[in-house]
C-alpha positions as CSV (number, residue, x, y, z in Angstrom):
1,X,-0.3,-13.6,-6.1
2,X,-2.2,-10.6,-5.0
3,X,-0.7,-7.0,-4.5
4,X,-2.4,-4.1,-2.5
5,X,-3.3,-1.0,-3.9
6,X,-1.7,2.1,-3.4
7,X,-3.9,4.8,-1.6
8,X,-3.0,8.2,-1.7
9,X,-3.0,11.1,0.9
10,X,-5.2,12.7,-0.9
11,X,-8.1,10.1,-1.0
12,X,-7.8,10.0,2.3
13,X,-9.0,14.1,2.6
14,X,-11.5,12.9,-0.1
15,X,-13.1,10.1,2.2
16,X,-13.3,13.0,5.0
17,X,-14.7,15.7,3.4
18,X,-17.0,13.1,2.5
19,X,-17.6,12.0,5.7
20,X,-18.1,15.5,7.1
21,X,-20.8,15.7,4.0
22,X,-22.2,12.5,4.8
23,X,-23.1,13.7,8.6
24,X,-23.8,17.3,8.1
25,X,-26.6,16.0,5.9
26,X,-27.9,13.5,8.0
27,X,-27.9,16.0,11.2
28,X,-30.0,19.1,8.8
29,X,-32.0,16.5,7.3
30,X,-36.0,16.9,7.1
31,X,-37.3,13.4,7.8
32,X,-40.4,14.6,6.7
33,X,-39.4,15.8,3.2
34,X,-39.4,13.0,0.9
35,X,-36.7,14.9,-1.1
36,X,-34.8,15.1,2.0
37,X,-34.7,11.5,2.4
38,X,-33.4,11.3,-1.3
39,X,-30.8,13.4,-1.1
40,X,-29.6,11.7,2.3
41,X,-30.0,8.0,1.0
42,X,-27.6,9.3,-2.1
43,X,-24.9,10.4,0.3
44,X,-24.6,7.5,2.4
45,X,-24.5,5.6,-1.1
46,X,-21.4,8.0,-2.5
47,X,-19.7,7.4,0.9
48,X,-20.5,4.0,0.9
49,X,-18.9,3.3,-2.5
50,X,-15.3,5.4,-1.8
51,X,-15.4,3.6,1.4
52,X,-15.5,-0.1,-0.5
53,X,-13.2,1.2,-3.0
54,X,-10.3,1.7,-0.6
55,X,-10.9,-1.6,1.4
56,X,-11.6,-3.6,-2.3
57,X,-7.9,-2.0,-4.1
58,X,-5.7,-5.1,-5.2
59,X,-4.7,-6.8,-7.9
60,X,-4.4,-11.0,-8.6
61,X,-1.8,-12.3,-11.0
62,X,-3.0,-15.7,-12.2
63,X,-2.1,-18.2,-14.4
64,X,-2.8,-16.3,-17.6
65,X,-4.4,-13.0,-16.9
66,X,-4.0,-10.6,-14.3
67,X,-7.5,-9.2,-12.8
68,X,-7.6,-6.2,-11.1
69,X,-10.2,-4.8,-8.8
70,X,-11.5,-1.2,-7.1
71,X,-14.7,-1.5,-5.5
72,X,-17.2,-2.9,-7.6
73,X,-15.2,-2.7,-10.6
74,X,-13.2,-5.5,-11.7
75,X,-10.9,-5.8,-15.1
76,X,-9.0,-8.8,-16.4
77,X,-5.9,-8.4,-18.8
78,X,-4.7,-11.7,-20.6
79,X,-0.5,-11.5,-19.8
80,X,-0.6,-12.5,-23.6
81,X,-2.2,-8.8,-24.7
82,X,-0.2,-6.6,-22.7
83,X,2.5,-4.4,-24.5
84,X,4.1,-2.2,-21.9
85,X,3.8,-1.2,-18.3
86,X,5.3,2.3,-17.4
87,X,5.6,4.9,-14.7
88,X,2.3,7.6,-15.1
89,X,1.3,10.6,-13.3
90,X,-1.8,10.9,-15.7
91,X,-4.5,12.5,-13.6
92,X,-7.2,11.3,-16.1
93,X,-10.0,8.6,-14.4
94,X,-8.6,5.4,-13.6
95,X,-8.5,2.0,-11.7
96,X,-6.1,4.3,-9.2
97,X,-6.8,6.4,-5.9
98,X,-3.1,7.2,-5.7
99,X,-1.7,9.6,-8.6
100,X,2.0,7.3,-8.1
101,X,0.7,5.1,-11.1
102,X,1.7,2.2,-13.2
103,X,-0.1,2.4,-17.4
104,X,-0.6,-1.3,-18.8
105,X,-1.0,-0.9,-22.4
106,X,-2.2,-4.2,-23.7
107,X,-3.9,-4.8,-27.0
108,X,-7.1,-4.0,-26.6
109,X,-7.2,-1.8,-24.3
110,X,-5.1,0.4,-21.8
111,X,-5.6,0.9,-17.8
112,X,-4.0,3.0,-15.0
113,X,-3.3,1.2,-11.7
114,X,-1.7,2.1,-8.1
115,X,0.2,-0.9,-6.5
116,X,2.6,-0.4,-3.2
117,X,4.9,-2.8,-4.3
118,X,5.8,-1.2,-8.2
119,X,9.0,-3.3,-8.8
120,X,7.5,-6.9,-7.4
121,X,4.2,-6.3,-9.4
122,X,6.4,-5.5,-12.7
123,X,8.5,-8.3,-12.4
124,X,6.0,-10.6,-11.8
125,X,4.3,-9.7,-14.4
126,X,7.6,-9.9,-16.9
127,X,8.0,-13.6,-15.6
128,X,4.6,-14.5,-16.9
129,X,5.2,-12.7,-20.2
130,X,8.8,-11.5,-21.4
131,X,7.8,-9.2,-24.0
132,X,6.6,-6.7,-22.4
133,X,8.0,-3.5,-22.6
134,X,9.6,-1.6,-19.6
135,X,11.7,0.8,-18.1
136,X,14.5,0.0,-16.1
137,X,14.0,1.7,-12.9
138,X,10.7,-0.7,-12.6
139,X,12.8,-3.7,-12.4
């Protein structure tokens, strides 16, 4: 079962300003100047990335873990290890480019998500493992 991430307004300003960045320094660059060149290759490799971590947002619930993936970075949680999954509006770095966010404390470790669909993803999850912890308005 996959579920899409979330993408909030605001990344979408972030992937324009970007964009404007991306072109202005294409348009000024020096092609002679080898630093130029450098600086322009790094750009296109920033934008590149944000880009693929918008299309690449989603999560897959699987038979015994749940893997979730932004971009380049992908994280598996065992259903097993995880101990709670509540509402967060914790602006720290996460696996999120929405700030309406879901914390899954497991075990080990602890991750910050963004799914559209909050309730479905919760209540998937519970089904798989009905320990974990919750809040009610996420059923």
């Amino acid at each position: 079962m996959i579920f899409r991430g979330k993408i909030g307004y605001w990344w979408w300003g972030v992937l324009l300003l970007m964009l404007k960045a991306t072109v202005d320094t294409l348009n000024e660059m020096d092609t002679s100047s080898i630093l130029s060149l450098i600086v322009g290759a790094m750009v296109i490799i920033v934008y590149t990335i944000a880009v693929h971590m918008t299309l690449k947002n989603y999560v897959i619930l699987g038979d015994d873990s749940l893997t979730i993936f932004l971009g380049v970075i992908k994280k598996t949680i065992f259903y097993k290890d995880i101990l709670s999954i509540k509402k967060t509006v914790n602006p720290l770095s996460s696996m999120a480019i929405s700030f309406d966010r879901l914390e899954i404390r497991a075990r080990k470790t602890s991750v910050i998500i963004a799914v559209k669909d909050k309730p479905g993803f919760v209540q998937a999850v519970i089904k798989r493992n009905s320990k974990i912890e919750t809040t009610p308005d996420l059923l």
